[in-house]
C-alpha positions in Angstrom: 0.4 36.9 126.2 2.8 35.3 128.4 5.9 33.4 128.7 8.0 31.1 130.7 10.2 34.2 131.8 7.0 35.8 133.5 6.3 33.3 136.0 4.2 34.6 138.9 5.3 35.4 142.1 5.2 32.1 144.5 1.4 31.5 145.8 0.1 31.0 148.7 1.2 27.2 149.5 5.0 27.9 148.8 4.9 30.8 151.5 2.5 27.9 153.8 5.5 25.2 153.0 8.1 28.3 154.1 6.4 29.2 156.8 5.9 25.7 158.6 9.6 24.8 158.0 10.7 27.8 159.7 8.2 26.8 162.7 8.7 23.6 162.5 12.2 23.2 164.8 10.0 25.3 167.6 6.5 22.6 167.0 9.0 19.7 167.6 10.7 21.4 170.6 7.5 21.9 172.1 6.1 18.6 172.1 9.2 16.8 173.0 9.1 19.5 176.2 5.4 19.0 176.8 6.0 15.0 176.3 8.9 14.8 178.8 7.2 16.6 181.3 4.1 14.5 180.9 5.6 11.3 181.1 7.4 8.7 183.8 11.0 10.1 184.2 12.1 6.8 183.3 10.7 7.8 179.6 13.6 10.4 178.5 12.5 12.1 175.4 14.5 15.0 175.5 17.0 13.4 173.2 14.8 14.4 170.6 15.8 17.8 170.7 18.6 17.2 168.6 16.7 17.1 166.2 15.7 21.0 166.3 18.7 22.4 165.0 19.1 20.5 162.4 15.7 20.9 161.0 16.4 24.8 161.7 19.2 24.4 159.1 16.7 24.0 156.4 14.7 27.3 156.7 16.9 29.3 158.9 20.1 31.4 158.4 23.5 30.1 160.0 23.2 32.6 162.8 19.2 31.4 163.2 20.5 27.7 163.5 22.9 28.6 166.5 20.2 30.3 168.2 17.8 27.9 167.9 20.1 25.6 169.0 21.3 27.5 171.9 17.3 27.7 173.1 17.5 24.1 172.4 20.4 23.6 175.1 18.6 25.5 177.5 15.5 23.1 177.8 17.4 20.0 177.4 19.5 21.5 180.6 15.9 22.7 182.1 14.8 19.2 181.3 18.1 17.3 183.0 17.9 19.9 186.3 14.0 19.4 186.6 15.0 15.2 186.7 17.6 15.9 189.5 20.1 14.6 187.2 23.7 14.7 188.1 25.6 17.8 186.4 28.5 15.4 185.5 29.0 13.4 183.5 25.3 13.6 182.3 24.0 17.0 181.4 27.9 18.2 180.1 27.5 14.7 178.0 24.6 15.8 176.6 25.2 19.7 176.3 28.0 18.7 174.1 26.6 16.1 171.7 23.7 18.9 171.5 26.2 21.5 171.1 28.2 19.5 168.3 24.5 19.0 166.8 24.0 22.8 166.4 27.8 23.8 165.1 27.0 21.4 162.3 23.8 22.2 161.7 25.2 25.7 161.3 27.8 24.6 159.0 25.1 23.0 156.6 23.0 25.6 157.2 25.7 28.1 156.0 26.3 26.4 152.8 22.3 26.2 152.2 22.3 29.8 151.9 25.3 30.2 149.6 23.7 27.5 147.5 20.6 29.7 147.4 22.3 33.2 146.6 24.5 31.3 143.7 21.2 30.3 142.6 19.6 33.7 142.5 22.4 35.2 140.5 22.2 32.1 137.9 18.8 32.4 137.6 18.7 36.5 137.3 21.2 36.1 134.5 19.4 33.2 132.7 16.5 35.9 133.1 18.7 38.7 131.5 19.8 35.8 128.4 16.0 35.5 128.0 15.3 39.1 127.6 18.3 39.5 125.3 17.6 36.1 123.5 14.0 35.6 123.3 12.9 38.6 123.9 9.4 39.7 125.3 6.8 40.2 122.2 4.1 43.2 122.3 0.6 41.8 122.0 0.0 43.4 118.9 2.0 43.7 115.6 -0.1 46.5 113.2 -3.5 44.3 112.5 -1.7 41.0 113.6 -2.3 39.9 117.4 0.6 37.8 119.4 0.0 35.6 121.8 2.9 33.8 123.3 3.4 30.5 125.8 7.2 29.5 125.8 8.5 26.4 128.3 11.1 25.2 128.0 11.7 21.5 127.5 14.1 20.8 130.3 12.5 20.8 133.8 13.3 24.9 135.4 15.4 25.9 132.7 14.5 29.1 131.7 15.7 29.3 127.7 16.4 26.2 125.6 16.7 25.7 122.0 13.2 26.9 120.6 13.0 30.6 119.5 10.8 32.8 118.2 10.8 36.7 116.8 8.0 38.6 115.1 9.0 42.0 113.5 7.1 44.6 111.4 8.1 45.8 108.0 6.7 47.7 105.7 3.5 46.2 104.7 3.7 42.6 106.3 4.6 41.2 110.1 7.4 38.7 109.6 8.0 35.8 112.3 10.3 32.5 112.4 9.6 29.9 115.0 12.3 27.7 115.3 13.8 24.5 117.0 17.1 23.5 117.8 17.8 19.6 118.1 19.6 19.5 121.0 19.6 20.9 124.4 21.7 22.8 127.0 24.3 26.0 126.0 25.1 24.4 122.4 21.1 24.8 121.8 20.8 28.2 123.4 24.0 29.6 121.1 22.8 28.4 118.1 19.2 29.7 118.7 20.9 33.2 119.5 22.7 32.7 116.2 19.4 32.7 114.3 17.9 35.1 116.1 20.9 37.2 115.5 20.7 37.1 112.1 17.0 37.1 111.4 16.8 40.6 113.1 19.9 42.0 111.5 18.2 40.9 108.2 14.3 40.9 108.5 13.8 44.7 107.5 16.4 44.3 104.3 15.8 41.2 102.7 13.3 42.1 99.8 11.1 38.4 100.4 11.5 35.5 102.4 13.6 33.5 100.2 16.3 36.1 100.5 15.2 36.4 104.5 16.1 32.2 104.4 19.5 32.9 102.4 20.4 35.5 104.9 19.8 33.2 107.8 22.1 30.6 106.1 24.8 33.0 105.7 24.6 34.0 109.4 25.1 30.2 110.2 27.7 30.1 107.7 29.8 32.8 109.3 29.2 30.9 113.0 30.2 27.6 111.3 33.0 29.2 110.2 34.1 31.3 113.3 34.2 28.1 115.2 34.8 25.1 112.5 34.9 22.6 114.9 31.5 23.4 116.3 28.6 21.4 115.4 24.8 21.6 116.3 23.5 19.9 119.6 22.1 16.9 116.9 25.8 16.6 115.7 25.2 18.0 112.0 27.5 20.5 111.3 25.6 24.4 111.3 25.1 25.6 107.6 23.1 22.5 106.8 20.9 22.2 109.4 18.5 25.3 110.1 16.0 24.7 107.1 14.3 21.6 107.9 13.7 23.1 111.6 13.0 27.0 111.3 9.8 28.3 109.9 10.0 32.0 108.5 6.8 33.4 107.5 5.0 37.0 106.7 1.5 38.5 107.2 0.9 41.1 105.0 -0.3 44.0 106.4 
């Protein structure tokens, strides 16, 4: 059994992909050293190391960037000295467009990682709707096996509007599979809706007629709670769920 919520750690090539952009800025600031130093001095390639702090900017912290940079600085002055080129206005000129390189890359750098930590949080608390939502299902049921693959339609989301629940009662497993037309929050509230009610119900309604009836009313009540709400497919709640949400028993 698995799900969309269990998604395995990342393999080997995402920590390859990691690992070469964080070497990256240091790969390119040894060949543009080893390249300067190999060729005519009228060949200047040393600019190049502007580049380094801002391709530290993607893999490395803010505080990374700057230091990357500052080692950056040092062979581009290294570079100038080794050149006999005149302190001013040369290596200052260039010291400072590097300089100005590095603050910014910093800057970007900065806002990298607090893209990345308000993306953590979002996705540990789409994680925590899953589990309360769409809950994870044990393999077995009594003499019914489960086994469960859930994606979700839109590309990394980790809920949509499908759902599903299986619960035993006395002598039967009942299930409802459902779809919600529609996509984003609307289809995720509605889904929780059903869900809601088909749990509250599924061990009190004597058959699955009543089961249906119950799940209706539960729409009812959501309708009514928010009477300008509709469905993500426009229609308005209580006449929707039937044609879209399968309820069924196992007897057991």
């Amino acid at each position: 059994m698995s799900s969309d919520g269990d998604r395995p750690p990342p393999g080997s090539r995402t920590r390859r992909h990691r690992s070469l952009g964080r070497m990256l800025p240091f790969l390119v600031m040894a060949l543009t050293v080893t390249v300067d130093l190999l060729t005519p001095q009228r060949e200047r390639f040393d600019r190049f190391l502007a580049a380094v702090p801002a391709l530290a900017a993607v893999s490395w912290s803010a505080r990374g960037t700057v230091v990357i940079g500052l080692i950056a600085m040092a062979m581009r002055a290294v570079l100038s000295v080794s050149r006999g080129e005149p302190l001013v206005p040369d290596l200052l000129l260039n010291e400072a467009v590097l300089a100005a390189v590095t603050a910014v890359a910093a800057w970007a750098s900065r806002l990298r990682e607090r893209y990345e930590r308000d993306l953590r949080e979002v996705t540990a608390i789409a994680d925590v709707v899953q589990r309360v939502v769409l809950r994870p299902l044990p393999s077995r049921l009594g003499p019914v096996g489960l086994d469960l693959l859930y994606v979700a339609a839109a590309a990394k989301a980790r809920i949509g509007g499908d759902f599903y629940e299986a619960v035993r009662v006395p002598g039967a497993v009942r299930l409802m599979l459902g779809d919600v037309q529609g996509k984003g929050l609307g289809a995720v509230e509605t889904a929780s809706v059903l869900l809601g009610s088909f749990r509250a119900a599924v061990d009190q309604a004597p058959d699955l007629a009543a089961l249906a009836d119950r799940l209706e009313e539960g729409l009812g009540r959501y309708g009514a709670w928010a009477p300008t709400r509709t469905l993500p497919n426009g229609s308005p709640p209580s006449s929707w769920w039937r044609s879209r949400t399968t309820v069924t028993s196992y007897g057991c």
